[in-house]
C-alpha positions as CSV (number, residue, x, y, z in Angstrom):
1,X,-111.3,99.9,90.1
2,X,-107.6,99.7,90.8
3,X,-107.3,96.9,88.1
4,X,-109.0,99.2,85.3
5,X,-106.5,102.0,86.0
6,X,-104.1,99.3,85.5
7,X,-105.3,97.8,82.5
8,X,-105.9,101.2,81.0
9,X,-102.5,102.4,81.6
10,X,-100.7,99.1,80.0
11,X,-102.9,99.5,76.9
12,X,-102.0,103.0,76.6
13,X,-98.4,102.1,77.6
14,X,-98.4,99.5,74.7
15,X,-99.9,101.7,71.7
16,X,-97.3,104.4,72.7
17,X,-94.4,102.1,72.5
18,X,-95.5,99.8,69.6
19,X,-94.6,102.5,66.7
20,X,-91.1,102.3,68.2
21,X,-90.6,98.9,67.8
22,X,-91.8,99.5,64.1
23,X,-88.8,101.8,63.6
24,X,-86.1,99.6,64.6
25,X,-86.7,98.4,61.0
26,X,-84.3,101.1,59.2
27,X,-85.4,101.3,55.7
28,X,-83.3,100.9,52.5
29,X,-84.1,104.5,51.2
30,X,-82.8,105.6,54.7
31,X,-79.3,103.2,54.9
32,X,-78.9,104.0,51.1
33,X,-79.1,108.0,52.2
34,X,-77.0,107.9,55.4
35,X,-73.9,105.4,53.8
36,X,-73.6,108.1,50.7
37,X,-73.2,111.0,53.1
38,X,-70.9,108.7,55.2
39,X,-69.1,107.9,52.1
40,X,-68.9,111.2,50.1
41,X,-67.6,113.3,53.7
42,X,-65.2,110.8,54.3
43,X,-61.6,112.5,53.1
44,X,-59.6,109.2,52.7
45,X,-62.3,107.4,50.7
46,X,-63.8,110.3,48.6
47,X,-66.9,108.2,48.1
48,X,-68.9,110.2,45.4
49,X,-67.9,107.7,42.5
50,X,-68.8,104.7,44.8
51,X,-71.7,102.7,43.6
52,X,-74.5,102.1,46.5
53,X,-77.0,99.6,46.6
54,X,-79.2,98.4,49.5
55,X,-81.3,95.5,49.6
56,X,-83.5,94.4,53.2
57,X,-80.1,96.1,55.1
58,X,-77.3,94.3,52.8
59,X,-75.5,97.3,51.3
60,X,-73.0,96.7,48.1
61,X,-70.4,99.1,47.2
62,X,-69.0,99.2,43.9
63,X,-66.7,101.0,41.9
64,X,-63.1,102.2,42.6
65,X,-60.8,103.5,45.1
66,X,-57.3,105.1,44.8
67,X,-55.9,103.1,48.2
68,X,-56.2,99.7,50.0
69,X,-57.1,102.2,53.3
70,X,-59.8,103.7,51.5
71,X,-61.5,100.5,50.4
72,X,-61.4,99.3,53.8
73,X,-62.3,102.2,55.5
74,X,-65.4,102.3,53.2
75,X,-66.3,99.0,54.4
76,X,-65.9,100.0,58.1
77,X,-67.6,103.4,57.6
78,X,-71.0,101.6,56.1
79,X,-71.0,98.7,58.8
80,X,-71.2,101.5,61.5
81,X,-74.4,103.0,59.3
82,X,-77.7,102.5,61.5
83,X,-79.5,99.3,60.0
84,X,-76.7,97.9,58.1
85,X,-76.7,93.9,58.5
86,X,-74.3,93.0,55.7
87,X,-71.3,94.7,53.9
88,X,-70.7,93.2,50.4
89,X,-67.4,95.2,49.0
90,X,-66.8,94.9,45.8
91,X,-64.6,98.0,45.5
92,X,-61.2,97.7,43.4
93,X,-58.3,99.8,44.2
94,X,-56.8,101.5,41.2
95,X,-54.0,103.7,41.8
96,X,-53.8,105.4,38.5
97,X,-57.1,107.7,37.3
98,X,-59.5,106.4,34.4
């Protein structure tokens, strides 16, 4: 009888606990959404012209930035993004406005 209970509660125990371990997986849609707000509210890199792209947790930036601090600090802000395994920065710093 004992070893029912048991049984029972591991079972239960596992089917609770197995959709967690399905949202460790963050998904693109999700990193692409939280390294634009990152991005955008950050006041050194001004990220609203910044191209994102996210593929299987590899996130590319693109575009251009006024400083060398705000190209690296875009890089540092999205590695700190939830789900993020790579940081490709392709940003250019270009001092003077298109």
């Amino acid at each position: 009888m004992k070893t029912a209970i048991v049984t029972v509660g591991l079972v239960l125990a596992l089917a609770l606990l197995a959709p967690l371990g399905a949202q460790k997986n963050t998904s693109d849609d999700t990193i692409y959404d939280r390294v634009r707000m990152k991005l955008v509210s950050d006041t050194v890199v001004q990220g609203g012209a910044i191209e994102v792209t996210v593929e299987n947790g590899s996130v590319t930036l693109k575009g251009r930035v006024r400083t060398d601090k705000a190209k690296e600090k875009a890089e540092k802000l999205v590695k700190g993004v939830k789900g993020v395994k790579a940081v490709n920065n392709q940003l250019t710093v270009s001092r003077t406005p298109e």
